[in-house]
C-alpha positions as CSV (number, residue, x, y, z in Angstrom):
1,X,140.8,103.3,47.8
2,X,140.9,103.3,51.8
3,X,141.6,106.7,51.9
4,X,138.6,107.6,49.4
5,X,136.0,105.6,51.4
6,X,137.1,106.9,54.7
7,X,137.2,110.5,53.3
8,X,133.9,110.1,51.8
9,X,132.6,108.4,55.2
10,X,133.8,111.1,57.5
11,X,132.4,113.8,55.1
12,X,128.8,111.9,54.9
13,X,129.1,111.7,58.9
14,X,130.3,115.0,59.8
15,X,127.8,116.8,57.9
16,X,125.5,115.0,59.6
17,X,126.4,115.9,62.8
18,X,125.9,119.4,62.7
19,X,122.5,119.6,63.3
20,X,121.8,120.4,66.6
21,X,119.6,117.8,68.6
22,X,116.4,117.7,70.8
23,X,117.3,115.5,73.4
24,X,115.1,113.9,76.6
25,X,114.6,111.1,78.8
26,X,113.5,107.1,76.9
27,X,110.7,105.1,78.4
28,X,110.8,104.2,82.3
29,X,108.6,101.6,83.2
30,X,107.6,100.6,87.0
31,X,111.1,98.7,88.0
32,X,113.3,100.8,85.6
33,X,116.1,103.3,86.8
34,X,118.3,104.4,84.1
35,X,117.2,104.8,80.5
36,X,119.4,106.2,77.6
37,X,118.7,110.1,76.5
38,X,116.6,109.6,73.1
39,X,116.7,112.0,69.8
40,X,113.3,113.8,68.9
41,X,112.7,112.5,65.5
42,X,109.3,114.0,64.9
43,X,107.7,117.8,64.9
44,X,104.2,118.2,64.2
45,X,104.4,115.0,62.4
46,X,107.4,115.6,60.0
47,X,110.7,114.2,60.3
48,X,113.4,116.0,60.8
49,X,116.9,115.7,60.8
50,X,118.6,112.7,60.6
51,X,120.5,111.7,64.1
52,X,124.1,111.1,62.7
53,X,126.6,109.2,64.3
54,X,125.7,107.4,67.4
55,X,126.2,109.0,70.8
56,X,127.4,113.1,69.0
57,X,126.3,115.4,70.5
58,X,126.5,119.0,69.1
59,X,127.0,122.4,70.6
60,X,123.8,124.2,70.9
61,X,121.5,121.1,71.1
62,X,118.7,121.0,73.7
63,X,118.8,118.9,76.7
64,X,115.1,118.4,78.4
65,X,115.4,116.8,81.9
66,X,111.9,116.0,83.3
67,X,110.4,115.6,86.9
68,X,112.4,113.6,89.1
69,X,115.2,112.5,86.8
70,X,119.3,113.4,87.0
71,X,120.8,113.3,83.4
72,X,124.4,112.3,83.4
73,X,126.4,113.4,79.9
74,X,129.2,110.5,79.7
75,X,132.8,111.0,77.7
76,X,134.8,108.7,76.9
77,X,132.6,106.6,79.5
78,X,133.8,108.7,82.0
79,X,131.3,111.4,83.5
80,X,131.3,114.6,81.7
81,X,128.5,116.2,83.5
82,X,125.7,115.6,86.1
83,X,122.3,117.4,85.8
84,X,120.3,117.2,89.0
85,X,116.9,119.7,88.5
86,X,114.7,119.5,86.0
87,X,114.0,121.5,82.9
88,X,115.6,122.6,79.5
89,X,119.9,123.2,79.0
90,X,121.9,124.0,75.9
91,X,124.5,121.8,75.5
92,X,128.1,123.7,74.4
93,X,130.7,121.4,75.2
94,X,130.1,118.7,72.0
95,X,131.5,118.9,68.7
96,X,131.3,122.4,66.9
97,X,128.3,123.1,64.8
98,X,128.1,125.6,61.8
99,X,124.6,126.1,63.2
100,X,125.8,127.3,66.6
101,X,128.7,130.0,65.7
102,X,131.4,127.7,64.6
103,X,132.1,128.5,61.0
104,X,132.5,126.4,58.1
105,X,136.0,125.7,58.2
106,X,136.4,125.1,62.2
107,X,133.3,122.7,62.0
108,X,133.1,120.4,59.2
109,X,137.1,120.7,57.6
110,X,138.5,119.9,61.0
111,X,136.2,117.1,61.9
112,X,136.6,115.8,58.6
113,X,140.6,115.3,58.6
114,X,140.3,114.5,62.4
115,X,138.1,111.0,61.2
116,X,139.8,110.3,58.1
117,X,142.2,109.2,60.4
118,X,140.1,106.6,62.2
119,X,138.6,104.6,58.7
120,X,135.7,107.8,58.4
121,X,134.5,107.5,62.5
122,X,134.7,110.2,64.8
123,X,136.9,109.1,67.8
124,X,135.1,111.1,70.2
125,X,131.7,109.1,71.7
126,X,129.0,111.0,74.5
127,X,126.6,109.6,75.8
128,X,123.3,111.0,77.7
129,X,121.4,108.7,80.6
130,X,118.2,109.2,82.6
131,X,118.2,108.1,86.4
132,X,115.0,107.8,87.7
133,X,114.2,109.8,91.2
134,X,111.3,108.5,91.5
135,X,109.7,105.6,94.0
136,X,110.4,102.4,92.4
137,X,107.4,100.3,94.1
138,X,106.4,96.6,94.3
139,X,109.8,94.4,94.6
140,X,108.1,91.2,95.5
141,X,109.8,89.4,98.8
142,X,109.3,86.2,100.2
143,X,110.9,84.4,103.3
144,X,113.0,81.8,101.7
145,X,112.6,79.4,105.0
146,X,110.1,79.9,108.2
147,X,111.1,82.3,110.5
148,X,110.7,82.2,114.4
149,X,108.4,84.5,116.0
150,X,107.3,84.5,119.5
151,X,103.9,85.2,119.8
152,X,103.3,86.4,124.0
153,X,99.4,85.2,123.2
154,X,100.3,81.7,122.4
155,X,103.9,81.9,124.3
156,X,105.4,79.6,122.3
157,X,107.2,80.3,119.2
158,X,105.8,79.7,115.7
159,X,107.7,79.0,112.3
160,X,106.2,82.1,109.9
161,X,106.4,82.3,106.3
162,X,106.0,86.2,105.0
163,X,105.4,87.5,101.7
164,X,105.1,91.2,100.3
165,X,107.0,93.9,98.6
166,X,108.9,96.8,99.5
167,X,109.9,100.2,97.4
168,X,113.5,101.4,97.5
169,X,114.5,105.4,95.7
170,X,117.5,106.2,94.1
171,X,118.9,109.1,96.9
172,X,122.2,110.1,95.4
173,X,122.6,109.9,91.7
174,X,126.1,110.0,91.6
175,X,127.0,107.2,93.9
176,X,124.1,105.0,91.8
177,X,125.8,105.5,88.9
178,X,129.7,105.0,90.0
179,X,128.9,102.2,92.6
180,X,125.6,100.5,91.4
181,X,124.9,100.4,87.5
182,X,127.5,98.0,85.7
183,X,130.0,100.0,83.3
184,X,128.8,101.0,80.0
185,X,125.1,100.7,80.4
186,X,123.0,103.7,79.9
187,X,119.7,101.1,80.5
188,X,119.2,99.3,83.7
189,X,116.1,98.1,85.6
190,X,115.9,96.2,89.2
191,X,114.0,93.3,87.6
192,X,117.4,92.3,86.2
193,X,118.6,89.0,87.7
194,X,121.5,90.0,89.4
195,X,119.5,93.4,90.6
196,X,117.2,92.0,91.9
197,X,118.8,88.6,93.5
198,X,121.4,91.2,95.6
199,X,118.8,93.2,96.8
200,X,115.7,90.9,97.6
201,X,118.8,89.2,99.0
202,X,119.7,91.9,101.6
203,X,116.6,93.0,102.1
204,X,115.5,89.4,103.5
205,X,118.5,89.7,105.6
206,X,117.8,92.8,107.7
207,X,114.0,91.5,107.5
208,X,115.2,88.8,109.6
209,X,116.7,91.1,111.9
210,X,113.3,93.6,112.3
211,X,111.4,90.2,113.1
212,X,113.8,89.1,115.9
213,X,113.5,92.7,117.5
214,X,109.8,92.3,117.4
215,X,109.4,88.7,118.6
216,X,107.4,88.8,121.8
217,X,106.5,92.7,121.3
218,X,103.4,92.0,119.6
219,X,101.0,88.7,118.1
220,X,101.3,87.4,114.6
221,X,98.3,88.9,113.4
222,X,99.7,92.3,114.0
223,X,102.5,92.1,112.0
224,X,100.7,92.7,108.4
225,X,99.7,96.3,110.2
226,X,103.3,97.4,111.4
227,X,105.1,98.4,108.1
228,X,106.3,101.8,109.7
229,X,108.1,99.8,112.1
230,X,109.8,97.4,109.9
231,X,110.6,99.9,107.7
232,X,111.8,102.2,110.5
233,X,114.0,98.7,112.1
234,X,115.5,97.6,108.7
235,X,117.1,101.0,107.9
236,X,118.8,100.8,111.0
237,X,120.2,97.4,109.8
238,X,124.1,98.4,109.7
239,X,124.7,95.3,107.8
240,X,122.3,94.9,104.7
241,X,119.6,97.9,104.0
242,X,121.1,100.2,106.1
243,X,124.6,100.4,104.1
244,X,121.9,101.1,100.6
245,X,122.3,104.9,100.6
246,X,126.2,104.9,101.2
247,X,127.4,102.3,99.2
248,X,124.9,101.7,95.8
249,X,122.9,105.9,96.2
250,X,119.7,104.2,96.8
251,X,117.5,103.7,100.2
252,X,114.5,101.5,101.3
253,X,111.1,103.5,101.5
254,X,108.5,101.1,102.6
255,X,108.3,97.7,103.6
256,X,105.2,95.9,103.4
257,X,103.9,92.2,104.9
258,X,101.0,91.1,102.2
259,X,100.6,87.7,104.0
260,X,102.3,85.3,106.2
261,X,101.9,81.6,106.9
262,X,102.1,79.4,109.4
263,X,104.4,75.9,109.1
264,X,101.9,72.9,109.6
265,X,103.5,72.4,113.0
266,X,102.4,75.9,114.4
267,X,99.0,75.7,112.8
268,X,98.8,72.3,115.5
269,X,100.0,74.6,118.3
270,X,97.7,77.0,117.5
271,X,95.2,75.2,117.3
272,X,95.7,72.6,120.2
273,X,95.9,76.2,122.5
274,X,92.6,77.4,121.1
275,X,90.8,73.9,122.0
276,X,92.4,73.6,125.5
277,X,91.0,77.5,125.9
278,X,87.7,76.3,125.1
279,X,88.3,73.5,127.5
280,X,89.7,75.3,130.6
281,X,86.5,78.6,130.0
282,X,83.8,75.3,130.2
283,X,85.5,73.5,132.8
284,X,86.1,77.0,134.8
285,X,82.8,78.1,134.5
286,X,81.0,74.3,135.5
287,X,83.3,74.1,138.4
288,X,82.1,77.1,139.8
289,X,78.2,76.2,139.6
290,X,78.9,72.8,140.8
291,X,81.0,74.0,143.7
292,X,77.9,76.7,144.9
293,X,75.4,74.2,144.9
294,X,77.4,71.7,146.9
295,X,78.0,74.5,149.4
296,X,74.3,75.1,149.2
297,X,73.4,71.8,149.9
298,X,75.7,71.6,153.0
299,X,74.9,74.5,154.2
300,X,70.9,73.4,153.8
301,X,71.4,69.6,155.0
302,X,73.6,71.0,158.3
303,X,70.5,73.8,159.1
304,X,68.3,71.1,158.7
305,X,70.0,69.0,160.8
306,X,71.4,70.9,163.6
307,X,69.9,74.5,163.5
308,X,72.2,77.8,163.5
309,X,71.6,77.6,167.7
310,X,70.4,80.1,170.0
311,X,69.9,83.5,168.4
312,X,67.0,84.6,169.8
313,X,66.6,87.8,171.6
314,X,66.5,89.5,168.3
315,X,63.7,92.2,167.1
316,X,63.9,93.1,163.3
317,X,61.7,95.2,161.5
318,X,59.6,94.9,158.4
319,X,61.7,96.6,156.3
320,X,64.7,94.1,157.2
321,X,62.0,91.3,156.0
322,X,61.5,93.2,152.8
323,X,65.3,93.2,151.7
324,X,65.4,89.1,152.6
325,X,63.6,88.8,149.1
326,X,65.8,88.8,146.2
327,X,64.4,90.7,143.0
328,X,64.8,91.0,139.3
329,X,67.6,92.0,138.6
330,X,69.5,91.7,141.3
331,X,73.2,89.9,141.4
332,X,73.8,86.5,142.3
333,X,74.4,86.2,146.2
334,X,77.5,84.8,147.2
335,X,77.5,81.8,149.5
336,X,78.7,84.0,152.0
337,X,75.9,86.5,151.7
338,X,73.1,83.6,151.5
339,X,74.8,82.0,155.2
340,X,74.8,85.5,156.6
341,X,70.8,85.8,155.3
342,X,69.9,82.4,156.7
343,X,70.9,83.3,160.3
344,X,69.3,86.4,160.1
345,X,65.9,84.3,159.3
346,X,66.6,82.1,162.0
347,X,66.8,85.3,164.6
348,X,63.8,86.2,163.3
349,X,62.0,82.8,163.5
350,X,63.6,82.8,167.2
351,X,62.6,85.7,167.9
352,X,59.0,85.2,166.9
353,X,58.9,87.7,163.9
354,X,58.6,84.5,161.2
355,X,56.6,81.2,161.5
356,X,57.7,78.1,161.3
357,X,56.6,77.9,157.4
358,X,57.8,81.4,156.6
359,X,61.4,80.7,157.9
360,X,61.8,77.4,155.8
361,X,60.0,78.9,152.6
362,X,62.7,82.2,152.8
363,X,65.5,79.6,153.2
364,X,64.8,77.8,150.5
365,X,64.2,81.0,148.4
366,X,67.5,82.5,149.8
367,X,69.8,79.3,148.9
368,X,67.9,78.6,145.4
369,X,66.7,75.2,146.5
């Protein structure tokens, strides 16, 4: 009764199997990097052939590799085969097919004692998976505790929180597949828990590293711009992210700060600097007007009291008169310049060239009085 079942099985099954197969890459979505190869069930809306056993593949079916994907053909779970460019292969190293040359009695009556002998199942089992080549984009990061980052503006050092993403490529298919993806998975995406956790993991490790070589290069508010330069830093992390491409086939592209924060405690530090700047720019700029008119009013109190003494002897011409008067326009004097103007007035009154009520009416215009 065993024997009948099995018999009948293994004739149902291997009959099956000899029609060759269209096969091609399953669904990737954004975070995914290995899908299993998929039957074409449908032409022009009408079914075709039914699949057969799981994971047969027969000679003379049709392997389509697209765009950036590697196919890998696994026996036995070992890797049979690696296909690295895309387009369209025959596949002649499966089970024989009566469609593909192999006769009658060589492809069905051989298979079909061959499984009797394992309950009506064929013993052999391939397998086809897709490995995505391309750019697998926004794996969101986040500093899991504030990071120190001295800022050269502030010079002090401020506890940052950053957040972003970065985009990592698979760069060596086989090594992905031997070293990376867990045994006997022909589906696999980096939004898997474990995935993910290892490699946000690393990758916050070497971004630790890219931020302590850039403390006190640049401020705060220029790290959201300098992605090349993480980027460029991190892979040179012998640690974490620079080991990717050597030990799991895969490589950081692009790291990218969306936003950072600062700890409560910065945000005071900040803040207390900007105030005191405010502070130090009025205080600066009052102690320098109050400063010029004290030395203005010295200057005028000690001519009024004591004169500049005897300068007399001195002719000046009109045009010197003309260039006493300040016009529009014209820079501030310094208090220098105004005491070196003044004595030049008082030669002049000396000397005859101004009257009494000129001389003082040009001092007060030269010292702003």
């Amino acid at each position: 009764m065993i024997i009948t079942k099995a018999l009948r099985d293994a004739t149902i099954s291997t009959f099956a199997d000899q029609w060759k197969e269209i096969i091609t890459a399953g669904y990737f979505d954004e975070h995914t990097v290995v899908v299993p190869g998929i039957l074409k069930t449908k032409n022009m809306g009408r079914g075709v052939n039914d699949p057969g056993s799981e994971g047969i593949i027969s000679n003379g079916s049709k392997i389509y590799v697209p765009e950036n994907t590697a196919a890998f053909i696994f026996d036995q779970s070992a890797i049979e085969n690696i296909i690295l460019l895309p387009g369209g292969y025959e596949y002649q190293e499966g089970d024989k097919s009566i469609f593909n040359g192999g006769g009658l009695i060589h492809s069905v009556a051989g298979q079909i004692i061959k499984r009797i002998g394992f309950g009506g199942i064929t013993p052999n089992n391939k397998e086809i998976a897709f490995v995505n080549l391309r750019e697998i984009r926004g794996i969101k990061f986040g500093t899991r505790s504030p990071q120190i980052f001295h800022d050269p503006a502030y010079g002090v050092d401020l506890e940052i929180c950053a957040y972003g993403s970065f985009s990592v490529r698979v760069a060596d298919p086989e090594v992905f597949i031997r070293n990376y993806v867990p045994a006997k998975r022909t589906r696999y995406s980096f939004d898997e828990p474990q995935a993910k956790e290892q490699i946000v993991s690393e990758f916050l490790q070497s971004f630790s590293v890219a931020l302590t070589s850039m403390s006190g290069k640049c401020r705060v508010s220029q790290l959201i711009s300098m992605e090349n330069e993480f980027t460029s830093s991190m892979e040179k992390d012998t640690d974490n992210v620079g080991t990717w491409r050597k030990r799991f086939g895969f490589e950081l592209v692009k790291a990218s700060i969306e936003n950072i924060e600062l700890s409560d405690e910065s945000k005071s530090l900040v803040q207390m600097y900007a105030s005191k700047k405010m502070e130090m720019g009025a205080f600066n700029d009052i102690s320098q007007k109050a400063s010029d008119i004290y030395a203005q009013q010295k200057i005028a109190q000690g001519i009024q009291d004591k004169g500049l003494g005897d300068m007399g002897g001195m002719i000046f011409g009109i045009d010197f008169m003309r260039n006493l008067t300040p016009t529009a326009g014209v820079k501030e004097r310094t208090v220098e310049q105004q005491i070196d103007i003044v004595k030049k007035l008082k030669e002049a009154f000396d000397a005859g060239i101004l009257t009494k009520d000129e001389f003082e009416a040009k001092k007060k215009e030269v010292l702003n009085l």
